[in-house]
C-alpha positions as CSV (number, residue, x, y, z in Angstrom):
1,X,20.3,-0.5,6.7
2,X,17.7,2.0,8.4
3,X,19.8,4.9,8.7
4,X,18.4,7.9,8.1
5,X,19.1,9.6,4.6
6,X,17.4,13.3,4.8
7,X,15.1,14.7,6.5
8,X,13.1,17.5,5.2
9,X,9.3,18.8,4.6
10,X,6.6,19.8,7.6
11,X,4.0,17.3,7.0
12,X,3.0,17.0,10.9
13,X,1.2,13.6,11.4
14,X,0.9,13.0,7.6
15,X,0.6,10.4,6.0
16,X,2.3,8.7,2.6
17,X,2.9,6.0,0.0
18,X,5.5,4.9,-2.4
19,X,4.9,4.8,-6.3
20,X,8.0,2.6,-6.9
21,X,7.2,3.4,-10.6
22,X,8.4,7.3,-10.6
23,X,10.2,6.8,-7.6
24,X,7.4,9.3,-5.6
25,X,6.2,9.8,-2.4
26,X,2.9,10.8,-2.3
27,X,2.3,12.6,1.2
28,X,-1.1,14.4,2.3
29,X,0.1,16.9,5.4
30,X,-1.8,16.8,9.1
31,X,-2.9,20.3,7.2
32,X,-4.6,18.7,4.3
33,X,-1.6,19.8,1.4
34,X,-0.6,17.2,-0.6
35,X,3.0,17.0,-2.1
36,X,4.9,14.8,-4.1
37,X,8.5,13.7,-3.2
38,X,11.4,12.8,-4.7
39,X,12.4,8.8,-3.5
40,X,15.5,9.4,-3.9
41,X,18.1,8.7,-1.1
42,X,20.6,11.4,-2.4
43,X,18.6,14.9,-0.8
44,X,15.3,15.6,0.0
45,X,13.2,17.4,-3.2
46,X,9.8,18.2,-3.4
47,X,8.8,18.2,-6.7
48,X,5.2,19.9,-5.6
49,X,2.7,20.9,-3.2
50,X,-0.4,22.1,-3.2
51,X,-3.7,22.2,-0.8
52,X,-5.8,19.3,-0.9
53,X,-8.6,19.4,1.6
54,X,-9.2,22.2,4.3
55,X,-8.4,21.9,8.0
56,X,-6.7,19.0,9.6
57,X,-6.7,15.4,7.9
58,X,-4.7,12.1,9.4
59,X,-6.3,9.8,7.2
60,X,-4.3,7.7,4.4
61,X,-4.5,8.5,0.7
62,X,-5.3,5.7,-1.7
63,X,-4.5,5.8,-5.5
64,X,-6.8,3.5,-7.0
65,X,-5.5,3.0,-10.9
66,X,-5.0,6.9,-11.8
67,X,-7.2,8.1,-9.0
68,X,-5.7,9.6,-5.9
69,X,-8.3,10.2,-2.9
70,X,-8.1,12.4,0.1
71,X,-10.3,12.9,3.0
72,X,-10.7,13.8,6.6
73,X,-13.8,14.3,8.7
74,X,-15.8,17.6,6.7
75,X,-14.8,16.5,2.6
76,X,-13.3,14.3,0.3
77,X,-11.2,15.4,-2.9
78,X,-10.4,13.1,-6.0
79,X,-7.1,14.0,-8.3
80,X,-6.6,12.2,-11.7
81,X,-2.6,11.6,-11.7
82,X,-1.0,12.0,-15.8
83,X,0.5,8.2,-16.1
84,X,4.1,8.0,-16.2
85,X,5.8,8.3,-19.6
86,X,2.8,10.0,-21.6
């Protein structure tokens, strides 16, 4: 219905996607920390956080098959995600 559920985190202009699969949010904060969400409508719950690239990012991260890549204008960082269930 577009009403809003929670509201929690400091992620400035981040940026984030959905893995509908373990009901995540993957979210890379304006400060280059990524954290993974809870997608859950009931309370906000970050499940962790941790610092991804240094100084400032806004671009999107992409997960290609277990891969998840950051970036912004100085590096790049690749993170192997565990597959759900194993």
């Amino acid at each position: 219905d577009g009403k809003r559920k929670w509201k929690g985190g400091r992620y400035g202009s981040g940026q984030l996607f959905l893995l509908p699969d373990q009901d995540l949010l993957v979210v890379i904060s304006e400060e280059g920390e990524l954290a993974l969400v809870s997608a859950s409508p009931d309370q906000f719950r970050e499940v962790s956080r941790f610092p991804a690239v240094e100084g400032k990012t806004w671009n999107h991260p992409v997960l290609v098959r277990d891969v998840l890549l950051v970036r912004n204008g100085e590096e790049m960082a690749a993170f192997r995600l565990a597959v759900a269930g194993k």
